[in-house]
PyMOL Python script that loads the backbone (N, CA, C, O; Angstrom):
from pymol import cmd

cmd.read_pdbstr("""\
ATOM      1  N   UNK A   1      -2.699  -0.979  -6.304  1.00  0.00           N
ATOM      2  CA  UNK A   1      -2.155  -0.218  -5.221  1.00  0.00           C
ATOM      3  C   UNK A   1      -2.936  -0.540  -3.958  1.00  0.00           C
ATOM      4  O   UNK A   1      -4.154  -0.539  -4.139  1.00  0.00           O
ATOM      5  N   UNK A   2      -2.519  -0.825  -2.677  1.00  0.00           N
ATOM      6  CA  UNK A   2      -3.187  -1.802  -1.773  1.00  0.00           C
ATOM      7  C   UNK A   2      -3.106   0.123  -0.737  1.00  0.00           C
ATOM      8  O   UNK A   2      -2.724   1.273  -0.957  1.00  0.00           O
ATOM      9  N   UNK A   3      -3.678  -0.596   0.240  1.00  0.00           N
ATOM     10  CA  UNK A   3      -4.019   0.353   1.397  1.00  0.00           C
ATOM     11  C   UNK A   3      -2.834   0.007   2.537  1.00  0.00           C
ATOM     12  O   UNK A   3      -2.459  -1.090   2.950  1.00  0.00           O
ATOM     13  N   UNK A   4      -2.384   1.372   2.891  1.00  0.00           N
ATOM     14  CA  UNK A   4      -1.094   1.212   3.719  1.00  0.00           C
ATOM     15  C   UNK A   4      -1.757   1.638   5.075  1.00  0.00           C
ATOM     16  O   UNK A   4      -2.515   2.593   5.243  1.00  0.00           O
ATOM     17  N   UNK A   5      -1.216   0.525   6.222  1.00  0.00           N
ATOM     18  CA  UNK A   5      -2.077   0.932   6.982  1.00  0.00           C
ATOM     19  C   UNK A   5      -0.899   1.894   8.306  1.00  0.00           C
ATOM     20  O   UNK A   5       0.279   1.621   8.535  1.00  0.00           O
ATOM     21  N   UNK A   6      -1.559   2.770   8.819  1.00  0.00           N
ATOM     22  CA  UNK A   6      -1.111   3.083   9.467  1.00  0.00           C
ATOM     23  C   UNK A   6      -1.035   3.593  11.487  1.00  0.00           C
ATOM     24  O   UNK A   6      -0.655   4.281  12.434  1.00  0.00           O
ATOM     25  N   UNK A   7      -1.779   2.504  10.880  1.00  0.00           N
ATOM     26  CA  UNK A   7      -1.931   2.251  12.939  1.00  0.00           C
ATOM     27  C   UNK A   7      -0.963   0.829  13.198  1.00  0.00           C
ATOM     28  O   UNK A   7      -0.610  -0.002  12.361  1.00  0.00           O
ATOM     29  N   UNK A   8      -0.713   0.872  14.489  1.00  0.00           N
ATOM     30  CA  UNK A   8      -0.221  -0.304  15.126  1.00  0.00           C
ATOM     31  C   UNK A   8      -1.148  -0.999  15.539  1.00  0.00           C
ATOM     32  O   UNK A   8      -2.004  -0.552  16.301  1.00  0.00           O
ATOM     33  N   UNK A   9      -1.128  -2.531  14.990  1.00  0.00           N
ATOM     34  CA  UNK A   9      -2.388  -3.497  15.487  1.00  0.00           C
ATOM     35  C   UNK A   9      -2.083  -3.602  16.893  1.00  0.00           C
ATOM     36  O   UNK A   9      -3.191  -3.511  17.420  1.00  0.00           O
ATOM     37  N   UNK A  10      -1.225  -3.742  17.809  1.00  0.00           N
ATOM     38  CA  UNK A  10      -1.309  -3.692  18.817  1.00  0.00           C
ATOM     39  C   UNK A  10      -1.501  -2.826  19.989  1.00  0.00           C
ATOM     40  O   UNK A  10      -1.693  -3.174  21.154  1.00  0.00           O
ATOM     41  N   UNK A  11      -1.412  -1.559  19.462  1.00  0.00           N
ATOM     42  CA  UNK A  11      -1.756  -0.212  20.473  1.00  0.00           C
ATOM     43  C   UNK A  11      -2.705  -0.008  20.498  1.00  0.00           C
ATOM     44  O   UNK A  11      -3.437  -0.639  19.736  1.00  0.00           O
ATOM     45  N   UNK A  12      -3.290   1.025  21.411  1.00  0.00           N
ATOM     46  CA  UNK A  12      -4.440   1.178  21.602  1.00  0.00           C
ATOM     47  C   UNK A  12      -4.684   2.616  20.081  1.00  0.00           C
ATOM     48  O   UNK A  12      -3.799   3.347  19.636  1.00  0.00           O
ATOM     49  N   UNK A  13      -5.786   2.576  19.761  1.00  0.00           N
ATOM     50  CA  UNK A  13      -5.749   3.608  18.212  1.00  0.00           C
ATOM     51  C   UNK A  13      -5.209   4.814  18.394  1.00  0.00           C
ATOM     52  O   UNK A  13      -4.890   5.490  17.415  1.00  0.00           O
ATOM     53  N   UNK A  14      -4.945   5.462  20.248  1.00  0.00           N
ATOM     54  CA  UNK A  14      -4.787   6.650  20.451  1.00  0.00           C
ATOM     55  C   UNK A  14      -3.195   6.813  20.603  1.00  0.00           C
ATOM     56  O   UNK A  14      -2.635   7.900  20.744  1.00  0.00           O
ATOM     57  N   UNK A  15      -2.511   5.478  20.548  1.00  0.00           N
ATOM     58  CA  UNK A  15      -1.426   5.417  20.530  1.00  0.00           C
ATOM     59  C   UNK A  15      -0.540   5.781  19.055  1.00  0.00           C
ATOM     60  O   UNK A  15       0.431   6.534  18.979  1.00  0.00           O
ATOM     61  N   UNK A  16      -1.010   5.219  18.233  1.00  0.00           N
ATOM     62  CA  UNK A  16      -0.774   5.057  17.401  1.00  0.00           C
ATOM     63  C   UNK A  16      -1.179   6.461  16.460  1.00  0.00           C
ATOM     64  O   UNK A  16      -0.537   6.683  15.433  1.00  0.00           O
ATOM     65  N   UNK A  17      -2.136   7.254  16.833  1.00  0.00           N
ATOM     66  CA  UNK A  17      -2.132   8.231  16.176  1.00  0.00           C
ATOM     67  C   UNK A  17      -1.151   8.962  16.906  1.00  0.00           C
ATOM     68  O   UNK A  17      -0.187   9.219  16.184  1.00  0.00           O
ATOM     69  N   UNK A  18      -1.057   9.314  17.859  1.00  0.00           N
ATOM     70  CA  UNK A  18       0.520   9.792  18.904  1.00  0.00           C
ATOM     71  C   UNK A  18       1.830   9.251  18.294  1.00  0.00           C
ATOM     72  O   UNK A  18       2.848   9.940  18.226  1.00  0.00           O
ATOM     73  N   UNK A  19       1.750   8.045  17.876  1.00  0.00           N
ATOM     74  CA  UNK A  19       3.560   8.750  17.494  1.00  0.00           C
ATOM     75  C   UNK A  19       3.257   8.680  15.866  1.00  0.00           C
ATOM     76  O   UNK A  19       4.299   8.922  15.257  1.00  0.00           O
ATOM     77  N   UNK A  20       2.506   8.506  15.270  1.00  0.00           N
ATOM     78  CA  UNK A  20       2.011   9.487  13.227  1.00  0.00           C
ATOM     79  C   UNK A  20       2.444  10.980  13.734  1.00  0.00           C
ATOM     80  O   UNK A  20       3.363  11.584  13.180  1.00  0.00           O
ATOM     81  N   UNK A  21       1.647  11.575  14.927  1.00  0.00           N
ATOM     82  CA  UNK A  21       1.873  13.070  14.876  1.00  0.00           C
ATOM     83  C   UNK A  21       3.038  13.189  15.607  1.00  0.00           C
ATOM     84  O   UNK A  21       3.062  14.366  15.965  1.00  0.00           O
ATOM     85  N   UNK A  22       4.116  12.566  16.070  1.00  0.00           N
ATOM     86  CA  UNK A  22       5.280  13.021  16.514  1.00  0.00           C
ATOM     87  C   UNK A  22       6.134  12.109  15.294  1.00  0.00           C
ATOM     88  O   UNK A  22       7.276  11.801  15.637  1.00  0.00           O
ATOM     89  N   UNK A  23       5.798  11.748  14.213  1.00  0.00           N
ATOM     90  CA  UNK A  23       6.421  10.960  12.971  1.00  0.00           C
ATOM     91  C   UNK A  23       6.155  12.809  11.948  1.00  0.00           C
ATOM     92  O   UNK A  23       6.990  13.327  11.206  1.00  0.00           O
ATOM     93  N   UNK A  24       5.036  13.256  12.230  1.00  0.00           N
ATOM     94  CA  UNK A  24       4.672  14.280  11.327  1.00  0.00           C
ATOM     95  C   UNK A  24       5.156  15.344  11.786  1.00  0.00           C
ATOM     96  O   UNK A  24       5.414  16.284  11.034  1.00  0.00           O
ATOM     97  N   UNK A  25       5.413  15.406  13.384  1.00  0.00           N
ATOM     98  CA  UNK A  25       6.040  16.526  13.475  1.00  0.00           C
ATOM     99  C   UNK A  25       4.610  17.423  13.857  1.00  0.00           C
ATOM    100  O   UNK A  25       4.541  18.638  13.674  1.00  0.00           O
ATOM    101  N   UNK A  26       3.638  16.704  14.344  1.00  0.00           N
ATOM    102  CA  UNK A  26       2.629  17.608  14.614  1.00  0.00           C
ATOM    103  C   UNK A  26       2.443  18.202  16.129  1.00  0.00           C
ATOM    104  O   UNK A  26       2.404  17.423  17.082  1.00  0.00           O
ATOM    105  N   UNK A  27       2.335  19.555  16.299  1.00  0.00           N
ATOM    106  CA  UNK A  27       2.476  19.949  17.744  1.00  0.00           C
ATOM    107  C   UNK A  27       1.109  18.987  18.570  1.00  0.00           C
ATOM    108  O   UNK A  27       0.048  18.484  18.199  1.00  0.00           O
ATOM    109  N   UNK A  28       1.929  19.109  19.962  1.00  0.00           N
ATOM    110  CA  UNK A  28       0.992  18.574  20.931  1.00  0.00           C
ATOM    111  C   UNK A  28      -0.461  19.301  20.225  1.00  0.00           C
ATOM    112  O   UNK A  28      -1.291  18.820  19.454  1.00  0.00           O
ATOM    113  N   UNK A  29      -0.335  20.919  20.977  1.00  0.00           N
ATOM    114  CA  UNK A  29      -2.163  21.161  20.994  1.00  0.00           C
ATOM    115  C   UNK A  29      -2.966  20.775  19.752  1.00  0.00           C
ATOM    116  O   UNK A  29      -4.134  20.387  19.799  1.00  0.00           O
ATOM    117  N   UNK A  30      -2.261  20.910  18.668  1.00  0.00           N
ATOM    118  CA  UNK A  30      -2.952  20.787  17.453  1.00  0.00           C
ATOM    119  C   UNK A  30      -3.333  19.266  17.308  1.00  0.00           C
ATOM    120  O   UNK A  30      -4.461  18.985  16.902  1.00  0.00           O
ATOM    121  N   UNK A  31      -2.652  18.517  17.548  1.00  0.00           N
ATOM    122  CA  UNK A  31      -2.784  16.843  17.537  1.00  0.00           C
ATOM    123  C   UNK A  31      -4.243  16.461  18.491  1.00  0.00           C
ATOM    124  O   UNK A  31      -5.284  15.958  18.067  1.00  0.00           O
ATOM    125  N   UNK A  32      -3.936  16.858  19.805  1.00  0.00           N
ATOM    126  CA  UNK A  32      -5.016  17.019  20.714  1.00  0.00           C
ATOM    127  C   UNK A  32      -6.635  17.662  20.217  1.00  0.00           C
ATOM    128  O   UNK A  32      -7.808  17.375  20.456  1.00  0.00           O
ATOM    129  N   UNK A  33      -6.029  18.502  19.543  1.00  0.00           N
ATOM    130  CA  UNK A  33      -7.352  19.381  19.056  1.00  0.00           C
ATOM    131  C   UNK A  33      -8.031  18.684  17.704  1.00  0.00           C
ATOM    132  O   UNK A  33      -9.239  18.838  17.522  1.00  0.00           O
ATOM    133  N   UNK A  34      -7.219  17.898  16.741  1.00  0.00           N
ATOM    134  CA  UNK A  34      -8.139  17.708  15.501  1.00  0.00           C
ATOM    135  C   UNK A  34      -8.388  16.006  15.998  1.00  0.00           C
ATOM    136  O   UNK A  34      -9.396  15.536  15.470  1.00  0.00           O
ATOM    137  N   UNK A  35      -7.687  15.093  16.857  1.00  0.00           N
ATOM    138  CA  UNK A  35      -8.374  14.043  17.588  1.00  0.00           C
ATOM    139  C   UNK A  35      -9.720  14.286  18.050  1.00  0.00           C
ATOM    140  O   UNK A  35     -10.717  13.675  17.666  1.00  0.00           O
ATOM    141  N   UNK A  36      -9.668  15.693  19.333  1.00  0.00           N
ATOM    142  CA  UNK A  36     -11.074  15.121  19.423  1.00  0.00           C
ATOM    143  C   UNK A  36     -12.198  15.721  18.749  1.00  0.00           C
ATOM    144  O   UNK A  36     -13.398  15.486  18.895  1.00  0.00           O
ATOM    145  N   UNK A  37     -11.571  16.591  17.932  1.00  0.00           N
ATOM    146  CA  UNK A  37     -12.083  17.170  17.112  1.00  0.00           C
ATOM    147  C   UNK A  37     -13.094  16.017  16.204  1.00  0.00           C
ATOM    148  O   UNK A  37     -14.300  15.786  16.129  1.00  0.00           O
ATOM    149  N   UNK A  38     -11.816  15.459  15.575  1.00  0.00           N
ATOM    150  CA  UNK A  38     -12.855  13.750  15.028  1.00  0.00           C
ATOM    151  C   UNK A  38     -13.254  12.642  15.424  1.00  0.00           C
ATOM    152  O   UNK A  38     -13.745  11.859  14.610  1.00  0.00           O
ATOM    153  N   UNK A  39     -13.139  12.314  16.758  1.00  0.00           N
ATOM    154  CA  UNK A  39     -13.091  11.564  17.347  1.00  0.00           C
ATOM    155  C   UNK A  39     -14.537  11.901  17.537  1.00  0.00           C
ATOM    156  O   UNK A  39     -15.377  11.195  16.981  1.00  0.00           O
ATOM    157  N   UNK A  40     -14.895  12.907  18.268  1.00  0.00           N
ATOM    158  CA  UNK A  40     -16.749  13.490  18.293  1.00  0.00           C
ATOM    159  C   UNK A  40     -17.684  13.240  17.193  1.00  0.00           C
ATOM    160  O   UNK A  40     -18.679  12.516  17.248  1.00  0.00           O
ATOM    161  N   UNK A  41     -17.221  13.980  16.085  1.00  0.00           N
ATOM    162  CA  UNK A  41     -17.631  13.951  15.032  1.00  0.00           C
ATOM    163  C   UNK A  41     -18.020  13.003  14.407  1.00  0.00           C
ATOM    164  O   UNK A  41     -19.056  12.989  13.743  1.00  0.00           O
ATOM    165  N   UNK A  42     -16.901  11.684  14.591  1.00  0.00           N
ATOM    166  CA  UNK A  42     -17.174  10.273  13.815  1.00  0.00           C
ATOM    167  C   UNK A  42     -17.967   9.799  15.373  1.00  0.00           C
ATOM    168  O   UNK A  42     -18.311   8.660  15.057  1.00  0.00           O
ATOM    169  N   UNK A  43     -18.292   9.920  16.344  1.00  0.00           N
ATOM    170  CA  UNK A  43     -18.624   8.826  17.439  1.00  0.00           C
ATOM    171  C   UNK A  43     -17.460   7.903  17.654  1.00  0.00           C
ATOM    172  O   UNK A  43     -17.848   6.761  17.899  1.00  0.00           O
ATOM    173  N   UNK A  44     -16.261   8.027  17.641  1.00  0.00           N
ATOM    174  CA  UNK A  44     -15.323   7.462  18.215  1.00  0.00           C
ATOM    175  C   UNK A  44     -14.677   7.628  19.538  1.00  0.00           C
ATOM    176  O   UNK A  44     -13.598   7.104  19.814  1.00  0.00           O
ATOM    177  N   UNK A  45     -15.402   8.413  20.397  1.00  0.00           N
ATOM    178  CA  UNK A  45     -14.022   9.163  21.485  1.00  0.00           C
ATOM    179  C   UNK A  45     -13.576   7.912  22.325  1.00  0.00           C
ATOM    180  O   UNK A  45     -12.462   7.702  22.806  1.00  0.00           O
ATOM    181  N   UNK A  46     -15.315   6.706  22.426  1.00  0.00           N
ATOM    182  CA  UNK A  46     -14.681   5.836  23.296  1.00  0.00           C
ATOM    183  C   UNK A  46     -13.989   4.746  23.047  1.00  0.00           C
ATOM    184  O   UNK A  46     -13.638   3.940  23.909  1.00  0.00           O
ATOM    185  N   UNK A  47     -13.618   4.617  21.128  1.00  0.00           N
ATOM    186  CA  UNK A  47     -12.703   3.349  21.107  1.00  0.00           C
ATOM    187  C   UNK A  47     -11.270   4.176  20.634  1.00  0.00           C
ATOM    188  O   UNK A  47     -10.602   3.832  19.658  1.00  0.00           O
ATOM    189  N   UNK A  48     -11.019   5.053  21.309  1.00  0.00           N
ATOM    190  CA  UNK A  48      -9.752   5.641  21.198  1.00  0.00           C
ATOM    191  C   UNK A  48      -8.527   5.012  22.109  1.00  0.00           C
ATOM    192  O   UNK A  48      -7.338   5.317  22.206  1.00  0.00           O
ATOM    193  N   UNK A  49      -9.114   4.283  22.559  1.00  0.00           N
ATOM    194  CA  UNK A  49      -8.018   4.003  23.939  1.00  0.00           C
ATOM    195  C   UNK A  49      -8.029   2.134  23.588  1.00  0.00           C
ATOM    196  O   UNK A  49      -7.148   1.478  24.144  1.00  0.00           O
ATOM    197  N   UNK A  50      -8.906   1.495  22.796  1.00  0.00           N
ATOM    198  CA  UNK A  50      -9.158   0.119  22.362  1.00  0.00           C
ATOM    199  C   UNK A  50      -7.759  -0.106  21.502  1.00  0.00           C
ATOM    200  O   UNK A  50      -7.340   0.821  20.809  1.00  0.00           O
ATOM    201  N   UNK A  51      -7.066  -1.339  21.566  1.00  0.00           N
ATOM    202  CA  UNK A  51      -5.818  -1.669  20.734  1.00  0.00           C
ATOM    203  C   UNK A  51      -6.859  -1.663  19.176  1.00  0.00           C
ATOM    204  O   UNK A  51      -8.058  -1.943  19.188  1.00  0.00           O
ATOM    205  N   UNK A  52      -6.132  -1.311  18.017  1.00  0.00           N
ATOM    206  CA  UNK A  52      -6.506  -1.659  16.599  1.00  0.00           C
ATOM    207  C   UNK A  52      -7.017  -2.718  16.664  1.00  0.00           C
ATOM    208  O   UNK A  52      -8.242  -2.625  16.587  1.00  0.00           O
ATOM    209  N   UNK A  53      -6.488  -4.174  16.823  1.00  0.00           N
ATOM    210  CA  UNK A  53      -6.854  -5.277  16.365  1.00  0.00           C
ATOM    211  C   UNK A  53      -8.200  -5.418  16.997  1.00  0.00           C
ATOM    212  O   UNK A  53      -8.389  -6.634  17.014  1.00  0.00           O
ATOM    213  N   UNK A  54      -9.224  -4.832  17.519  1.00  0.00           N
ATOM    214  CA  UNK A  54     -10.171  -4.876  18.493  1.00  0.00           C
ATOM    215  C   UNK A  54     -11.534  -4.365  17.439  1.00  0.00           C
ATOM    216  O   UNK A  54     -12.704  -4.697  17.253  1.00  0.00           O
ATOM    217  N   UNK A  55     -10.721  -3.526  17.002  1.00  0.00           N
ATOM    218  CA  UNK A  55     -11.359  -2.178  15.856  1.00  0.00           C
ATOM    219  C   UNK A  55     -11.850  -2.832  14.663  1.00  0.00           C
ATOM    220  O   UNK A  55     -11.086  -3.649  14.149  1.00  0.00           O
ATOM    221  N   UNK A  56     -13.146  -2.605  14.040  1.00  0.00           N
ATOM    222  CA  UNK A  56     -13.446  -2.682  12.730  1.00  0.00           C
ATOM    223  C   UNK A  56     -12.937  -1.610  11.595  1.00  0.00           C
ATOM    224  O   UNK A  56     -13.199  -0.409  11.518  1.00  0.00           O
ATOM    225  N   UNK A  57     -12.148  -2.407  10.760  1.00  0.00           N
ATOM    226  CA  UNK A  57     -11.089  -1.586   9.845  1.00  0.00           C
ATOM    227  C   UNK A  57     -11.815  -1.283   8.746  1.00  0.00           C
ATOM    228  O   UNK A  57     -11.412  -0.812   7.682  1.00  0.00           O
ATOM    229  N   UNK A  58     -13.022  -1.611   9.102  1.00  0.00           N
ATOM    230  CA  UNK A  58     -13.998  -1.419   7.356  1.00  0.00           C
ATOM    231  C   UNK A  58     -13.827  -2.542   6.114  1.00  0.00           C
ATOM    232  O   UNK A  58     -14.159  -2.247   4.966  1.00  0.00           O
ATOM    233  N   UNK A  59     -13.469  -3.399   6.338  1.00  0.00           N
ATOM    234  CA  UNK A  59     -12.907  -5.143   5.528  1.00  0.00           C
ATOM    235  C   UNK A  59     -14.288  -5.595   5.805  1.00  0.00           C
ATOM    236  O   UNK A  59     -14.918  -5.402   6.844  1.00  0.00           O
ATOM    237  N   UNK A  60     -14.779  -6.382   4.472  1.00  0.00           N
ATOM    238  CA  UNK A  60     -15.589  -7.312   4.727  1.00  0.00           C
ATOM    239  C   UNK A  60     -16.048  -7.972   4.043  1.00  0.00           C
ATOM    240  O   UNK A  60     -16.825  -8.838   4.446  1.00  0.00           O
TER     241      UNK A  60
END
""", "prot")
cmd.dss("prot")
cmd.show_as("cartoon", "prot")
cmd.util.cbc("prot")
cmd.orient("prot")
C-alpha cells in the first residue's frame, strides 16, 4: 500500500491545503486556525507559501 499524496507539486503547500479543506468541506476559521495552529508547532509557518516540489517530503 504506497502513500497517497496529497498536495499539489506545483502550489505553494498553503494552496494546496486550501482546496483539501474546501474538498473536506472544512470552514474557513477552523482551516485557518488548525494551519497555524501546526504550522507553529512543526516550525513550518515560513514554508507555507513555498510550491511542494521545493519541500522535503521526508524520501530518502
Amino acid at each position: 500500500m504506497g502513500n497517497k499524496q496529497q498536495l499539489i507539486w506545483d502550489l505553494p503547500a498553503m494552496d494546496s491545503l486550501r482546496l483539501n479543506a474546501a474538498i473536506y468541506e472544512i470552514p474557513e476559521p477552523e482551516f485557518k486556525k488548525r494551519v497555524l495552529e501546526l504550522a507553529e508547532m512543526l516550525s513550518l509557518t515560513e514554508k507555507l507559501h513555498q510550491p511542494v516540489r521545493k519541500l522535503s517530503l521526508g524520501r530518502g
